[in-house]
N, CA, C and O of each residue as an XYZ file, in Angstrom:
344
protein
N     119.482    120.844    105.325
C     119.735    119.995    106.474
C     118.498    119.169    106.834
O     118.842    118.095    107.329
N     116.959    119.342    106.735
C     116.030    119.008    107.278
C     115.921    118.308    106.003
O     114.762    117.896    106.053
N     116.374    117.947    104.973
C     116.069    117.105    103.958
C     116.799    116.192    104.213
O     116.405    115.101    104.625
N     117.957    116.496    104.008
C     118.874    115.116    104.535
C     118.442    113.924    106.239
O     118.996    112.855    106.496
N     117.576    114.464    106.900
C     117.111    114.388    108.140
C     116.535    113.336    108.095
O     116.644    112.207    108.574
N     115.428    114.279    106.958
C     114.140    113.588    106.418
C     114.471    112.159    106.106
O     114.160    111.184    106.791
N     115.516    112.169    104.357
C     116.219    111.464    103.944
C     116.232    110.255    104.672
O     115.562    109.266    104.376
N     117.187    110.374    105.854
C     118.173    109.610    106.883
C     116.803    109.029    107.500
O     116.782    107.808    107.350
N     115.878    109.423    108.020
C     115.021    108.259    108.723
C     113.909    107.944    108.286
O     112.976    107.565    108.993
N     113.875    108.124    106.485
C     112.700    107.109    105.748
C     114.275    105.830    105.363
O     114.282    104.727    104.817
N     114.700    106.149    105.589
C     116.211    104.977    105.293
C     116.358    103.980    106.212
O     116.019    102.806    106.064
N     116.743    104.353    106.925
C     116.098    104.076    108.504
C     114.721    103.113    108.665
O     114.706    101.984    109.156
N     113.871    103.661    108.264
C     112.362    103.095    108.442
C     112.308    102.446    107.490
O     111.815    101.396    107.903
N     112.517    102.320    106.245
C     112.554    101.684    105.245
C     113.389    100.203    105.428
O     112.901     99.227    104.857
N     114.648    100.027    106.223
C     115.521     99.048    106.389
C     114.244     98.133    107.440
O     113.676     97.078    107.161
N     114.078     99.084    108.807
C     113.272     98.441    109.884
C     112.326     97.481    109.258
O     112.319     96.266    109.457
N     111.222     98.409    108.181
C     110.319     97.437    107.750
C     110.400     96.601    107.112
O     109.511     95.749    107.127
N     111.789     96.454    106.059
C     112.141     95.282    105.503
C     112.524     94.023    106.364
O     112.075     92.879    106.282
N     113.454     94.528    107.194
C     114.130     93.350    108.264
C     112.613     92.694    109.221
O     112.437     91.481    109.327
N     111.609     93.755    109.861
C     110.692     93.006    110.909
C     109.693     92.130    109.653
O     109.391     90.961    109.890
N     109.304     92.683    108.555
C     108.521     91.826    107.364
C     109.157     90.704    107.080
O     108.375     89.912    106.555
N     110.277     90.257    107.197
C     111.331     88.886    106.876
C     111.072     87.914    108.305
O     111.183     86.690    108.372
N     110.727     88.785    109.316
C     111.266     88.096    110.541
C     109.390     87.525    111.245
O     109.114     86.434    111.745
N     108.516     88.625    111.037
C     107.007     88.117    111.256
C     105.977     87.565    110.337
O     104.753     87.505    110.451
N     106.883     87.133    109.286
C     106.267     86.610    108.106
C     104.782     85.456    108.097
O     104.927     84.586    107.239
N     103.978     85.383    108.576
C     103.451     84.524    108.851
C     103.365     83.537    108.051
O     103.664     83.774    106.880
N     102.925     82.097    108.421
C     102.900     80.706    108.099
C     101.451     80.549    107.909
O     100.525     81.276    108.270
N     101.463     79.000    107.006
C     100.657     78.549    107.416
C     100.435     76.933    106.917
O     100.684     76.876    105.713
N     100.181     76.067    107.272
C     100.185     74.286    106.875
C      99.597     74.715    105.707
O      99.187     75.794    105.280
N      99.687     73.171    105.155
C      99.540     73.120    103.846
C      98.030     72.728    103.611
O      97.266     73.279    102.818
N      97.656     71.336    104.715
C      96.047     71.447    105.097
C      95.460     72.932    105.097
O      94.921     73.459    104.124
N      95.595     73.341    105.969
C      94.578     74.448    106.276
C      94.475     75.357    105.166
O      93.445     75.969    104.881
N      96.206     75.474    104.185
C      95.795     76.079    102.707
C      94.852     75.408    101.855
O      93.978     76.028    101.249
N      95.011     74.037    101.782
C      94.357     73.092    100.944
C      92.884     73.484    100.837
O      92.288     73.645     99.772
N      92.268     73.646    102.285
C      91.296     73.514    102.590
C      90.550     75.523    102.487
O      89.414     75.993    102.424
N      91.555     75.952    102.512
C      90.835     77.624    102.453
C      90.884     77.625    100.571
O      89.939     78.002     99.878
N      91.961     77.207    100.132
C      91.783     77.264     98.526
C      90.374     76.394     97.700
O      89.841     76.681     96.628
N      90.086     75.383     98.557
C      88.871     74.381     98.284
C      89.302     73.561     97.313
O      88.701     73.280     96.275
N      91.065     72.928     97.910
C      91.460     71.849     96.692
C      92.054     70.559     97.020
O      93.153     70.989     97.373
N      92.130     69.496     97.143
C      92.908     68.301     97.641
C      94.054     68.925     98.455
O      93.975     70.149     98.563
N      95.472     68.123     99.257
C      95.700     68.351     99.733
C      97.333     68.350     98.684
O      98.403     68.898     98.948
N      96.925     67.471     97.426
C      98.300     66.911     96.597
C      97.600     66.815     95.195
O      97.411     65.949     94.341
N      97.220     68.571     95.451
C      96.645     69.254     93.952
C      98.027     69.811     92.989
O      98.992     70.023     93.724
N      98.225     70.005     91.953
C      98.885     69.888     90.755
C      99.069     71.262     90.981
O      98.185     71.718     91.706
N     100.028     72.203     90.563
C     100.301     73.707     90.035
C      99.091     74.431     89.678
O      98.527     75.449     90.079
N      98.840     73.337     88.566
C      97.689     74.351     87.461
C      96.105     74.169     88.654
O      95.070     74.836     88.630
N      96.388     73.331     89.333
C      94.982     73.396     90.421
C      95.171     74.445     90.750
O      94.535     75.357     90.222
N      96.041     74.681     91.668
C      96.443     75.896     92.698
C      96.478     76.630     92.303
O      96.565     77.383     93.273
N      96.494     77.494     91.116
C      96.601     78.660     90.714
C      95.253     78.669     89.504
O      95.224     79.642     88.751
N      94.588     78.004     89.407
C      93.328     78.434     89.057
C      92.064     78.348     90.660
O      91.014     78.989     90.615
N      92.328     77.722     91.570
C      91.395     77.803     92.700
C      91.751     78.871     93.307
O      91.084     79.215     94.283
N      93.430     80.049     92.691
C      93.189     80.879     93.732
C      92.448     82.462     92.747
O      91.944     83.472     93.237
N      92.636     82.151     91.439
C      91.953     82.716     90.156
C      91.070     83.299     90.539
O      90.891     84.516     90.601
N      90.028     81.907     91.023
C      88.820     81.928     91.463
C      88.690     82.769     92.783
O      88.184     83.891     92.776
N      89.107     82.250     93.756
C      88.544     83.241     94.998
C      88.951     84.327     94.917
O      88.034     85.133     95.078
N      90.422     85.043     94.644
C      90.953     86.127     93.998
C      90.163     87.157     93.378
O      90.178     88.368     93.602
N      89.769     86.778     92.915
C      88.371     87.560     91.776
C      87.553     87.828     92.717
O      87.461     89.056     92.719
N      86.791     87.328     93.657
C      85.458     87.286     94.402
C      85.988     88.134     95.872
O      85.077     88.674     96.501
N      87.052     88.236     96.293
C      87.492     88.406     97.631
C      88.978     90.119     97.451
O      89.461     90.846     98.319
N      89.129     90.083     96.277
C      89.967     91.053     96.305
C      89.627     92.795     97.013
O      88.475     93.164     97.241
N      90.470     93.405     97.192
C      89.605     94.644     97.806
C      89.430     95.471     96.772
O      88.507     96.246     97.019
N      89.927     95.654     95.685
C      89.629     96.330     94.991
C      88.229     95.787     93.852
O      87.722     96.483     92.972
N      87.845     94.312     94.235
C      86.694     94.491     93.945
C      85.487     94.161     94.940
O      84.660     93.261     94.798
N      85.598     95.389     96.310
C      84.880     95.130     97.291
C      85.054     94.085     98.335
O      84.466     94.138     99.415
N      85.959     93.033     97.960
C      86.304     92.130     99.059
C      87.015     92.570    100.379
O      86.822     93.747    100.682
N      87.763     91.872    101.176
C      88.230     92.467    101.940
C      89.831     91.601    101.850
O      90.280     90.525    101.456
N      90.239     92.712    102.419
C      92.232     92.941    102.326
C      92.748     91.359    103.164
O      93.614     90.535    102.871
N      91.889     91.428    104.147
C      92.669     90.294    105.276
C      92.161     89.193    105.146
O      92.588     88.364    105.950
N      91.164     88.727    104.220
C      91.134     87.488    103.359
C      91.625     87.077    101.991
O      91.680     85.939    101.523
N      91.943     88.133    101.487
C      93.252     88.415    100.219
C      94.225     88.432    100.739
O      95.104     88.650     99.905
N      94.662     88.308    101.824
C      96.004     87.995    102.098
C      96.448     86.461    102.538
O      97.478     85.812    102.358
N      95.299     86.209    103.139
C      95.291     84.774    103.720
C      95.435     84.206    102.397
O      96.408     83.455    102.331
N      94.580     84.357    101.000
C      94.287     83.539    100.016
C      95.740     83.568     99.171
O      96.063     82.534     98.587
N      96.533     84.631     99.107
C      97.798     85.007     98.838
C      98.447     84.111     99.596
O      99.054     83.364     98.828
N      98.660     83.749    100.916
C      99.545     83.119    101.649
C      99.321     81.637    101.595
O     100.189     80.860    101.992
N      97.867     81.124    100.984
C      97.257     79.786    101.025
C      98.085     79.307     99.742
O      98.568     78.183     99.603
N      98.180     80.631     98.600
C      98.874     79.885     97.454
C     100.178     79.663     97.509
O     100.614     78.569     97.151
N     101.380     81.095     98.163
C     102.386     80.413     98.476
C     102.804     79.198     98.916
O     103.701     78.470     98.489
N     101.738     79.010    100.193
C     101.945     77.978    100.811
C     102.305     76.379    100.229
O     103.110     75.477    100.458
N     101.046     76.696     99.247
C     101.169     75.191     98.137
C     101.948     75.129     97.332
O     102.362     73.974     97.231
N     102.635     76.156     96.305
C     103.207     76.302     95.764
C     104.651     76.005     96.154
O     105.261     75.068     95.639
N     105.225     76.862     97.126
C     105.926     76.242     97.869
C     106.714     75.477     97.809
O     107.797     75.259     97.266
N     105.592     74.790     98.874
C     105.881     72.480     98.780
C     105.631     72.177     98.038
O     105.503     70.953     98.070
N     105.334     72.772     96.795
C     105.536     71.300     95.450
C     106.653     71.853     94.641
O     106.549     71.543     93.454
N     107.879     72.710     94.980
C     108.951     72.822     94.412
C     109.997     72.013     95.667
O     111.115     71.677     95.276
N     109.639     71.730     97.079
C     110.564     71.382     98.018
C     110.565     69.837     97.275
O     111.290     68.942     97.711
C-alpha cells in the first residue's frame, strides 16, 4: 500500500513539474541573446552554434563554471535558433 502511495505522488509531482516548466519557461529577445553569445544580431546557424561551442566550454558546471550562466547561454541559443526557423 505505501508503494503504491509512494507511486501515486511522484506521478503527481512528476505531471506538476512538467505542466509549471511549460508555463514559467523563461524568455528572452533576440538582442540581448545576440549580445550574451558575442554575435551580430542576423548571424547564420553555423555562427550560433559555434559562439555557443565556445562559451559552453568555458562556463559549463561541470567544468567549474557556473549552472545559471549555462543556462542563460542555453536559452541565448534557443533563442536564435528559434527565429531563424520562424
Amino acid at each position: 500500500m505505501t508503494k503504491i502511495l509512494f507511486l501515486a505522488a511522484f506521478i503527481v509531482a512528476a505531471w506538476w513539474f512538467t505542466r509549471t516548466a511549460k508555463i514559467n519557461k523563461p524568455s528572452m529577445q533576440r538582442d540581448e541573446a545576440a549580445r550574451l553569445l558575442g554575435i551580430s544580431n542576423d548571424a547564420d546557424q553555423a555562427a550560433i552554434n559555434e559562439a555557443y561551442r565556445r562559451l559552453i566550454a568555458r562556463v559549463h558546471p561541470d567544468a567549474g563554471g557556473n549552472a545559471e550562466l549555462a543556462a542563460r547561454i542555453n536559452l541565448a541559443r534557443d533563442t536564435m535558433l528559434k527565429q531563424l526557423k520562424c
